[in-house]
N, C-alpha and C positions, 0 to 999 in steps of 0.2 A: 493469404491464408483464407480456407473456404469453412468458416466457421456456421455453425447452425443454432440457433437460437432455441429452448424452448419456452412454450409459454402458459401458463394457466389457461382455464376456462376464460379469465375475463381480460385474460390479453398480455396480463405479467408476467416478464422474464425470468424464470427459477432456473434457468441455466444454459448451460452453451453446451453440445457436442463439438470436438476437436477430431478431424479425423485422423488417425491410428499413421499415418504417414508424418502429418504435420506434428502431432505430439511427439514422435519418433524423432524430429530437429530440435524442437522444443527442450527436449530430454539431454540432448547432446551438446546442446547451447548452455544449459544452464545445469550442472551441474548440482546432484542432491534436491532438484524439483517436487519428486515421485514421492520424498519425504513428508507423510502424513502431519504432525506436527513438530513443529518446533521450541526446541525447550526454552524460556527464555531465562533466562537467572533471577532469582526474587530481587536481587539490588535492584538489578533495571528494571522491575517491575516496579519497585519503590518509588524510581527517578520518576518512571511516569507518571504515576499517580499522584508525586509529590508536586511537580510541574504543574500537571491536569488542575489541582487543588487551587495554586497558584495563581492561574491563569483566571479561573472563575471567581475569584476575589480580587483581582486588579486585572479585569480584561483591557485597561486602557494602557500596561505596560508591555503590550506586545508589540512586535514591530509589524510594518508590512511585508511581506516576504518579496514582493518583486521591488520591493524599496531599497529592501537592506543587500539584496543581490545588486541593485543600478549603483549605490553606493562603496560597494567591495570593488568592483568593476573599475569604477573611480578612480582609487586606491592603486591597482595591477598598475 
């Protein structure tokens, strides 16, 4: 994919151009892409932030992620 970068005056990236071919697979791959937003349901909006809450008041009962994946693995 010949993706193009843009960038600020001081060098920062504020966005990619895709060329009009590649978005055109892009599109066709992924199905409902071109969808501006997506709605999410307030419950699961809930969950998150209920989580999010959670996490920041016992950040030490998280797991590691590539830990709990070595360990599911295990398990298989």
């Amino acid at each position: 994919m010949s993706l193009q970068f843009i960038a600020d005056s001081t060098g920062k990236t504020t966005g990619v151009f895709i060329p009009i071919k590649e978005w055109n697979k892009i599109k066709s791959k992924y199905k409902g892409i071109e969808q501006g937003e997506i709605d999410i349901p307030q419950w699961q909006m809930n969950e998150v932030n209920k989580r999010m809450k959670d996490y920041k008041n016992n950040p030490d009962t998280a797991l590691d992620f590539d830990k709990a994946l070595d360990d599911i693995e295990k398990e298989l």
